[in-house]
N, C-alpha and C positions, 0 to 999 in steps of 0.2 A: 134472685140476687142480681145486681148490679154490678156488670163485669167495669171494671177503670178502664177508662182512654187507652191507658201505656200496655196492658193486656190484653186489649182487644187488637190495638195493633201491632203488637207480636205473630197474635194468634193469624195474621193477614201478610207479615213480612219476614218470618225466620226462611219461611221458602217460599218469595214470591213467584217462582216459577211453579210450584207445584198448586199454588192460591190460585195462579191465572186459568190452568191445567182444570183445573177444577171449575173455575164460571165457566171455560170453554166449554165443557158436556153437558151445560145446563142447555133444556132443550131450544131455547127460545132465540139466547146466544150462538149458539150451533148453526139455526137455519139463518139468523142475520146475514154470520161469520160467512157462511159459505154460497148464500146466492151473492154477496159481494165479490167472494174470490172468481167465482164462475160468470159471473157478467160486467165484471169492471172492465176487463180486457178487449173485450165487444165494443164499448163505448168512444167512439170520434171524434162527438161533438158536442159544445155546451148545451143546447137542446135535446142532445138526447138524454144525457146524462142528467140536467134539471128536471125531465119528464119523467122519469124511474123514480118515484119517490122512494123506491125502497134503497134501494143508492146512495142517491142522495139523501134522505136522511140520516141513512149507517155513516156517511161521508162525514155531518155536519156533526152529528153527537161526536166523531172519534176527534173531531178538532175544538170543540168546545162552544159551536155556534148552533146548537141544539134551539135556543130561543129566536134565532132567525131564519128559520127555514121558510118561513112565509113570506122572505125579502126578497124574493127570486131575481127582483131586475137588480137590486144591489149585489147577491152571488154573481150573478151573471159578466155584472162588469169586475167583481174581481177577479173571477176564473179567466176573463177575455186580459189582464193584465201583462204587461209583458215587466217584469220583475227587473229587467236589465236597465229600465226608463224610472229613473227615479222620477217622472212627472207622472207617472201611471197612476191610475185610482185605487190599486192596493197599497202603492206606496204611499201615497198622501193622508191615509187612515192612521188614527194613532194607534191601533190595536194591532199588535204584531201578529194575533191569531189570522186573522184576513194573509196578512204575506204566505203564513203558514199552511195556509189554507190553500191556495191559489200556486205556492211551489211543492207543493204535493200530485199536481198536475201538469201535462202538460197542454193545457189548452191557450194558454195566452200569449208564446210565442207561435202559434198555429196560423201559417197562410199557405197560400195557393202554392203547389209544389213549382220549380219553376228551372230550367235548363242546367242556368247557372246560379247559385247566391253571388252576391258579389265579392263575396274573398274570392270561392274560387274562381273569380274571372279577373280579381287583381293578380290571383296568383299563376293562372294562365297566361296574360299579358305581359308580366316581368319575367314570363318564361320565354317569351317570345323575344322580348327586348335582350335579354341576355345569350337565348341560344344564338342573335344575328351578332352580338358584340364578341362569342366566343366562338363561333366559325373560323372567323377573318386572322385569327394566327392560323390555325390551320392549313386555312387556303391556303396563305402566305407561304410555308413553309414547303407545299406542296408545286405553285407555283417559281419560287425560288430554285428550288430543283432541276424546275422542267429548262425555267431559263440561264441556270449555271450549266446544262450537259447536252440541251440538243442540238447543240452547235457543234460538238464532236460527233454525231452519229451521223455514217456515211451509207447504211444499208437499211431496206425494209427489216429486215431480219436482227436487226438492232434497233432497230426502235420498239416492235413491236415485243421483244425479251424483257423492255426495261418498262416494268409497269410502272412506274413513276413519270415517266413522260407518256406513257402510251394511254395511262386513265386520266391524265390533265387533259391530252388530246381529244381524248373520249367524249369527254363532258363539255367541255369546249365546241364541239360539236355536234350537242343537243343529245347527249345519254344520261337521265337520269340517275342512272347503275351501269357505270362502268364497269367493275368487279366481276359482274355476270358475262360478260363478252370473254372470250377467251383469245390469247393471243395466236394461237393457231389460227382461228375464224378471220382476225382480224388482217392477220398476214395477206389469208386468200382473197378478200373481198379487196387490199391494197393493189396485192399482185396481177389481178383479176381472175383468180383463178375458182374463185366465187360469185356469182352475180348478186346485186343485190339494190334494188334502183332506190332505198328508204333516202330522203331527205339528208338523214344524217349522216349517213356515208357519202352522199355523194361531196358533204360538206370536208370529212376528214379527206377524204382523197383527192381533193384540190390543192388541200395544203400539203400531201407529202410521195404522192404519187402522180403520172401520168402517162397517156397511151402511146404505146410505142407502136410507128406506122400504121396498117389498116386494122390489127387482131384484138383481139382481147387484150393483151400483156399491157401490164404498165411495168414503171422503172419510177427510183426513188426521185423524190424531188427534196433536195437541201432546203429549207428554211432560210430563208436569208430574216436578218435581225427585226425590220420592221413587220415580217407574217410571225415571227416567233410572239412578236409585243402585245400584236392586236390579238392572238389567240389568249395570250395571258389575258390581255383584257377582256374578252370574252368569256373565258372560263370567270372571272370573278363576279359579269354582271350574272352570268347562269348560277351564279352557286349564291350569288346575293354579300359577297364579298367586296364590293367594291370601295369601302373608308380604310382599308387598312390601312396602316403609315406606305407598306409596301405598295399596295398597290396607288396611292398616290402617285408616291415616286416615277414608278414606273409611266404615269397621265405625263407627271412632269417632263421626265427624259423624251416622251414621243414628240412631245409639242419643241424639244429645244433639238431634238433630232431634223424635225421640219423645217426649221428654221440656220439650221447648219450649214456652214459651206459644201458639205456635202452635198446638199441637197440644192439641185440646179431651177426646181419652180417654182419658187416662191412665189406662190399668185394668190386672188382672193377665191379664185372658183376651187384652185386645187386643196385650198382651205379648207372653205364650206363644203366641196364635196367629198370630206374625211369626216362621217360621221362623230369621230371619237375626237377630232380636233375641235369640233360647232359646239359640242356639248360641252367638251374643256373651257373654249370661251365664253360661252353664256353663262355657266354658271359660276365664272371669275369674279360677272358680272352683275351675277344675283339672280338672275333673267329663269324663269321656270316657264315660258313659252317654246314650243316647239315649232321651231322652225323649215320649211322646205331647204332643201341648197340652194334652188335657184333664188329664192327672196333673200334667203341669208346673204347671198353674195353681192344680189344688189343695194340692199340697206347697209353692207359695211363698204362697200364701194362708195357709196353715193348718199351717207345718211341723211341729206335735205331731199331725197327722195321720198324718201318713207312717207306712206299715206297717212293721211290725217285718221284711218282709222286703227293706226295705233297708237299706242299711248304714248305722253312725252317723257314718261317714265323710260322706255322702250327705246325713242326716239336718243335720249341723252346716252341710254347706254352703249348703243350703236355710235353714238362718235365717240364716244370715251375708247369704245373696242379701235376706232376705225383708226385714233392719234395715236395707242398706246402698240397697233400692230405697224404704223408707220404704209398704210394704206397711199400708194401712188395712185395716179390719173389715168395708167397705163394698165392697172390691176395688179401691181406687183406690188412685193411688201416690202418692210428693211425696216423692222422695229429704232426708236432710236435707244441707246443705251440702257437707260430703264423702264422701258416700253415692256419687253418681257417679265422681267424681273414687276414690275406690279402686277399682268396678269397672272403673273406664278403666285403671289399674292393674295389677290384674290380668290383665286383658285382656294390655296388653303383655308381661306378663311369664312369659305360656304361650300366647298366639298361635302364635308360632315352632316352642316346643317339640313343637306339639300334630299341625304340622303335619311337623313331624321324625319322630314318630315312623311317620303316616301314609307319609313315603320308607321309611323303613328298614324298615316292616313289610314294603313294597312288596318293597326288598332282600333279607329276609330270605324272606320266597316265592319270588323267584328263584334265590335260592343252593336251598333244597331241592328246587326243580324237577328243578335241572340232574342230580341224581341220577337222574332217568328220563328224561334227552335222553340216546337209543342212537341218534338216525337224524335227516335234519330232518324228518320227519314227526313225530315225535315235539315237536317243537319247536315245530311250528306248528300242533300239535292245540289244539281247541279244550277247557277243561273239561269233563268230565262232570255237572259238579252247575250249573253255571251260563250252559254254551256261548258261554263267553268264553276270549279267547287272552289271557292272563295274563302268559305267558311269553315270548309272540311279542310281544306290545304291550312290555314294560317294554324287550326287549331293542330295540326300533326306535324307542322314544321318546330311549335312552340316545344312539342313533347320527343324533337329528333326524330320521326321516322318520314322518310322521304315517300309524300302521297301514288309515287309512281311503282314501290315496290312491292305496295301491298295489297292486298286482295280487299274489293267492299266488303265481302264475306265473312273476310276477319276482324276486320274495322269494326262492320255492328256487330259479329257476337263480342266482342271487346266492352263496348260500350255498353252493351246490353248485361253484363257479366258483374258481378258483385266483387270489387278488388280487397273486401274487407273478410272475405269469405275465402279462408284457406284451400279450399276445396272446387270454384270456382273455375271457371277456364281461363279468367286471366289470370288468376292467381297460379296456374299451374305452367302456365309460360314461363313464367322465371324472367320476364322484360322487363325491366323498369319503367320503360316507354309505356311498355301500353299497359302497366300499372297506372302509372300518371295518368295517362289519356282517360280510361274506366272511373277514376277517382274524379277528374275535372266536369262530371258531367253526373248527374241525378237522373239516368234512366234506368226501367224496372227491367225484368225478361222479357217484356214484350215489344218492348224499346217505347215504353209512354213515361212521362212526368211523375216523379215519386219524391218525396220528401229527400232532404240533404241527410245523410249518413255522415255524422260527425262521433268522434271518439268520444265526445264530451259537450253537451249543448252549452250555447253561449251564454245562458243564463247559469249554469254550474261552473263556468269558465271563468263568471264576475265572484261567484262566490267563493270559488277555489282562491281569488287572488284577494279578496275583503280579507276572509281565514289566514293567508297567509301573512299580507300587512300586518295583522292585528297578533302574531307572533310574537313581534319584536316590541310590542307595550305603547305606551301612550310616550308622550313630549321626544322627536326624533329630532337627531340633529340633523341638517341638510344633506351629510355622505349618505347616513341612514337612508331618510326617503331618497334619493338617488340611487342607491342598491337595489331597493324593494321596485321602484320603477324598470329597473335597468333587469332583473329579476323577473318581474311581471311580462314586462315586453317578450323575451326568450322564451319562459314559457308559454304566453299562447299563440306566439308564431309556431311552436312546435307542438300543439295540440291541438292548432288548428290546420296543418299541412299532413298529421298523422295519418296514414290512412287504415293501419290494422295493428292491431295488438302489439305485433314483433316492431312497429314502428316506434309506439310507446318502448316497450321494454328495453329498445336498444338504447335509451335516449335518457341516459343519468342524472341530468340537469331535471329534466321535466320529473320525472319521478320523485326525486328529492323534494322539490318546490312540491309535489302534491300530499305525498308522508309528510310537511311540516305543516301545510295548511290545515289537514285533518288532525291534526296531534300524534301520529299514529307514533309508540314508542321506540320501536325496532326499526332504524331507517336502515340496516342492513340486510334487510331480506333478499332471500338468492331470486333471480328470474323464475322459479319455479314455484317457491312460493308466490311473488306477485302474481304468476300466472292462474294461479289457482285461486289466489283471493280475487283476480278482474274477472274471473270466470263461474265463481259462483251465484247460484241460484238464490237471490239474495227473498225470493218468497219462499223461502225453505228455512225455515231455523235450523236445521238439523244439517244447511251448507259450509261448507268450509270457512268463511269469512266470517256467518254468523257464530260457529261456535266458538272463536279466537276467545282467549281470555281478554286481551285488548279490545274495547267493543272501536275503536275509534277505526279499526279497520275495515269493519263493514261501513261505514260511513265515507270512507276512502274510496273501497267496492263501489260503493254506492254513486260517486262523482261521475264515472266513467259509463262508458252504453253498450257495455260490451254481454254477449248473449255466452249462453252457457259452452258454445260450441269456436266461441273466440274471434266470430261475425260482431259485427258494429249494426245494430239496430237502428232503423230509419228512424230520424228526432221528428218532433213537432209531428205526430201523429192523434193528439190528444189521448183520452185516457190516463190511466196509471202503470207505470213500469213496476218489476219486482221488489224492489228498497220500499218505494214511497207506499206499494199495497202493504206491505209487511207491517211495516210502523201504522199506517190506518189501522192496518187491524188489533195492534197493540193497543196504540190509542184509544181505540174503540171498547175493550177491552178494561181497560184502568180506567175509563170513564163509568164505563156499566160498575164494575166494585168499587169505584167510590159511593157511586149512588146507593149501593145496596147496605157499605158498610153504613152511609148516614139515617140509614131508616132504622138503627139501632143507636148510633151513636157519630151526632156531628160534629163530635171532637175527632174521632179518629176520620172523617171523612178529611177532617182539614188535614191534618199530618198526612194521611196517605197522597192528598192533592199537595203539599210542600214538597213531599222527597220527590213525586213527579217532575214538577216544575223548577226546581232551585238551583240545580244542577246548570241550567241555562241561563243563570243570570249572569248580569256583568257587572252593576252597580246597583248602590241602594234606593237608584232612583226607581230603579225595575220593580222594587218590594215596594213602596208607596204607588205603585200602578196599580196595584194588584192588591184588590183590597181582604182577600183574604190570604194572602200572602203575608202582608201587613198585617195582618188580626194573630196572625201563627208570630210572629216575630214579634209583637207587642207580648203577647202574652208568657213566651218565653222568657224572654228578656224582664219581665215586669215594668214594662214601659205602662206609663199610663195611655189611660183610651184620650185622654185631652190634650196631647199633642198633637193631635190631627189637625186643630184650630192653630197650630203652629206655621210659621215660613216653611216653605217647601224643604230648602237647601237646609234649614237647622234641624229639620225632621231628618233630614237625608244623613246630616254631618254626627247626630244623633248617634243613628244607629250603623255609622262607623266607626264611630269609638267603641260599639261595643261586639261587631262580627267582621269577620273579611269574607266578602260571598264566593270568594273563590274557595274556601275550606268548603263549600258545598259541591264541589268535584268529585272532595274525597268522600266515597260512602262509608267511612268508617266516622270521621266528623260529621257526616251530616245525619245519620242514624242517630247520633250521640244528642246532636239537636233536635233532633225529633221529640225523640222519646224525650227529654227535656219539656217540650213543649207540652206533652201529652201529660206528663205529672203535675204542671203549673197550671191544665186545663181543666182537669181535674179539682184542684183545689178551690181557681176560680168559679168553678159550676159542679157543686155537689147536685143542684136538680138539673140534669139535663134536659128532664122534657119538656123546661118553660126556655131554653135557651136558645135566644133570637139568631144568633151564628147562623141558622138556617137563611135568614135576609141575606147573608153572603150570596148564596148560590143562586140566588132565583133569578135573575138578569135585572132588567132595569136600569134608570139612569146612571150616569158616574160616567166612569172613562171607557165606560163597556167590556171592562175586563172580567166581571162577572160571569160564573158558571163556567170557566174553563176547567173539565176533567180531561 
């Protein structure tokens, strides 16, 4: 007896779980199934993974390119595809199965691991630009302090109680960590009741102490206003403070202080040789050359001196400086009335720049660094020409921690330490700093080059945001795509800055934008459930994510590269991850029962290959691709076979009048149309065994959509 179409795929779909349940224990299916699951995970590289034929074959049947496994060098270039590049050669294939095929892996964003990617050294750099711009109130507020009150303090023993002045002092004269000195220590080494010959003490105790008769003792020394100025200024060049508005001001005041009736020598030497006044000048003047005091003083004396070997760039600024300070014959000065007032001027109006460009030079040394950080020893080596860490300083000033307070020790196990990894050494500091720092840098435990650890690879990044535009429908008005843009932007600056789980989950905005990109229905779910849906073991049917009634959630699951234990897995490793093995091996799976249901009946292999695939369509152009797609929907529908000789777009507009391929979502509509199909298929081919429907699946020419199970 001749079982119908519509019965036989009953007999194959009332429980497809327990249908699949069943091919699985066939023996043949079994060993596939499971030397794939066992050695896909092994797998690095396209070469390797091409030369496993057994692999790669289970690979190509479970995506539907069973008929090209002999194409090697064309797989090859698609697996090597980076899917983000719409010029890529999977993209430029009209067969969506190739995309499908090639994002089911990860080999085509796969290159040489390397220090930094460049987000995270964009986003190192603007760490760096920003922690120098949010310093400078700081400073400000700290030196402000120092110079509203240490003009009332008449004792060691008062100075040294008010750490407010006593740690501007500190630093001021060359202490990295003030905080750690303590005011006792420092009393004694003022008072001399401590010895102590270091540089920097001898530096504070000139400005506030000195020795009385033959002994040891000193006694206070008051500050008079212009040591109080130059200390502020000193503190702002040590801390890298120097644009504030305040500290401006202050450049300002010293220079119209000089220039005061107060002030009885007005000369060109006493000028030039005040460090912080030559440098106020020149760069009023634009001038980034450094000059001695004694040249300085003869070129603004005498600018038709100046040797012809410097430049007449140089030369004109030197008299501009020489009219506008009111430069006598005698060496003395007497600006005339707006002589000051332009170099005040000037001053403001390349201070900023002068000091901008001293960042970016900074910047631009550590971008050429990172071209010889292979290891973090490399990183935290010191120069060879000056045995300074350059590269280790810029990148731990960027992340706030001052290079002088912390151990190498803990530096590389930082760096060396996985910040995605709850359990982790850096993760169990509880610093944000050297969170940051761990995260800015792609080193393994051994401190060598390892792949970038992102919450989410950049090619799920593009697809998470396609998903999400494609929410809001076709024909948008301009706020619309300005939303979705303004939308897009936000979230993958903050899935690209994420660095663990708790970062995602804290982060509302991102979350949201990824539950509507995947459809997922519940966008209320508490932290605990997302945590357990980014945490399951998505090659586990029987995991949290996969069993949801909602399947759109494992697909959600699936966006993200998070491991069972709440680690963020190194991307671009090639191979296959849990999700994309999962679905192979389904695919693999409903390709093998289609095949087997058509060796009884290729009516029902068509219907079980439509409910497969229809699900994912968008438009009716997608059913005219696929040509037995279109063979199931002619026949249902009682389309004739002779519209194929038809315009494309009337074939298309056709068969919208008479389906919406979005009712192919709902499986209760699309079963409906099935089995439809299967009764009309039936009728159509009472002999099934002269019927040609088999030419469907065999490959060959067309659009190359053929034989997809």
């Amino acid at each position: 007896m001749v079982i119908s179409t519509l019965l036989n795929y009953r007999l194959y779909t009332n429980n497809m779980a327990q249908t699949l349940e069943r091919l699985s224990s066939q023996e043949q299916v079994k060993r596939d199934k499971s030397y794939y699951e066992e050695n896909i995970g092994k797998v690095t590289s396209v070469d390797q993974f091409l030369g496993d034929y057994k692999l790669y074959s289970y690979a190509m049947k479970a995506y539907g390119l069973e008929d090209q496994i002999s194409a090697k060098g064309m797989i090859r270039k698609v697996l090597q595809s980076d899917l983000t590049d719409s010029s890529s050669y999977a993209n430029k294939l009209a067969d969506q199965r190739y995309r499908d095929f090639a994002s089911a892996f990860s080999f085509g964003s796969s290159k040489a691991p390397t220090a930094q990617s460049s987000a995270q050294t964009e986003r190192l750099t603007e760490a760096y630009a920003e922690r120098v711009d949010t310093s400078a109130p700081i400073a400000a507020k700290a030196t402000s302090y120092y110079s509203d009150h240490i003009g009332a303090i008449t004792s060691i023993d008062e100075f040294v109680a008010d750490r407010g002045l006593l740690d501007v002092a500190l630093r001021a004269s060359g202490f990295p960590e003030p905080s750690i000195i303590s005011s006792d220590y420092a009393k004694q080494v003022l008072t001399g009741d401590a010895s102590n010959g270091d540089a920097s003490w001898a530096t504070l105790r000139t400005q506030f102490s000195a020795a009385t008769g033959s002994g040891t003792a000193r006694s206070w020394v008051a500050q008079t206003a212009k040591m109080a100025s130059n200390l502020v200024y000193t503190y702002n060049a040590q801390t890298g403070n120097a644009t504030s508005p305040q500290a401006k001001q202050a450049d300002t005041d010293y220079l119209n202080a000089f220039f005061s009736a107060d002030n009885a020598t007005k000369t060109v030497s006493a000028f030039t040789g005040d460090e912080r006044l030559l440098k106020f000048a020149l760069t009023a003047m634009g001038s980034e050359i450094v000059y001695a005091s004694g040249s300085a003083a003869s070129y603004l004396q005498d600018p038709s001196s100046i040797p012809s070997t410097v430049s007449s760039v140089e030369k004109a600024r030197f008299q501009s400086l020489h009219d506008m300070l009111g430069v006598q014959s005698d060496g003395t000065m007497s600006p005339p009335s707006d002589g000051l007032d332009k170099v005040i001027s000037g001053y403001e109006t390349n201070y900023k720049t002068a000091f901008n460009k001293s960042v970016n030079f900074d910047t631009t040394e550590f971008r050429a660094s990172l071209a010889d950080v292979k290891s973090v020893t490399d990183l935290m080596a010191a120069s060879s020409v000056d045995g300074k860490r350059r590269t280790l300083n810029y990148v731990l000033k960027a992340v706030g921690i001052d290079p002088n307070t912390v151990s190498f020790t803990k530096i590389r196990a930082v760096l060396t330490s996985d910040p995605t990894d709850p359990n982790s050494y850096v993760s169990k500091l509880k610093d944000e700093r050297y969170t940051q720092l761990a995260a800015a840098f792609n080193f393994d435990e051994n401190g060598k080059l390892r792949p970038e650890r992102l919450i989410q690879s950049t090619s799920d990044q593009t697809r998470t945001g396609t998903l999400y535009a494609a929410t809001f429908g076709k024909d948008l008005n301009e706020a619309t795509k300005a939303q979705i843009k303004a939308d897009t932007k936000t979230y993958l600056a903050a899935v690209g800055s994420a660095v663990s789980l708790n970062d995602l989950l804290g982060d509302k905005k991102a979350i949201q934008y990824a539950l509507t990109a995947y459809g997922v229905k519940n966008k209320d779910l508490s932290k605990d459930e997302l945590r357990k849906i980014l945490t399951s073991d998505l090659a586990d049917p029987k995991s949290y994510a996969n069993t949801q009634t909602d399947k759109a959630i494992a697909k959600f699951a699936a966006a993200f590269n998070f491991e069972t234990d709440g680690s963020v897995r190194a991307t671009d490793t090639g191979g296959q991850q849990g999700a994309d093995r999962l679905a192979t091996d389904k695919l693999y799976l409903l390709q093998t029962l289609e095949e087997q249901a058509g060796e009884t009946s290729e009516g029902t292999r068509l219907a079980l290959y439509f409910l497969r695939k229809a699900p994912a369509l968008t438009s009716a152009y997608g059913i005219l691709a696929d040509k037995a797609l279109y063979q199931v929907v002619r026949t249902a529908l009682g389309l004739p076979d002779g519209m194929v000789a038809m315009d494309t777009d009337k074939q298309a507009a056709m068969i919208q009048r008479k389906l919406d391929v979005k009712d192919f979502t709902d499986e209760k509509k699309l079963d409906k149309f099935v089995s439809r199909f299967a009764g009309m298929y039936d009728v159509a081919n009472q002999d099934s065994s002269s019927n040609p429907v088999v030419q469907l699946f065999g490959g060959g020419s067309g659009s190359g959509i053929l034989g997809i199970f």
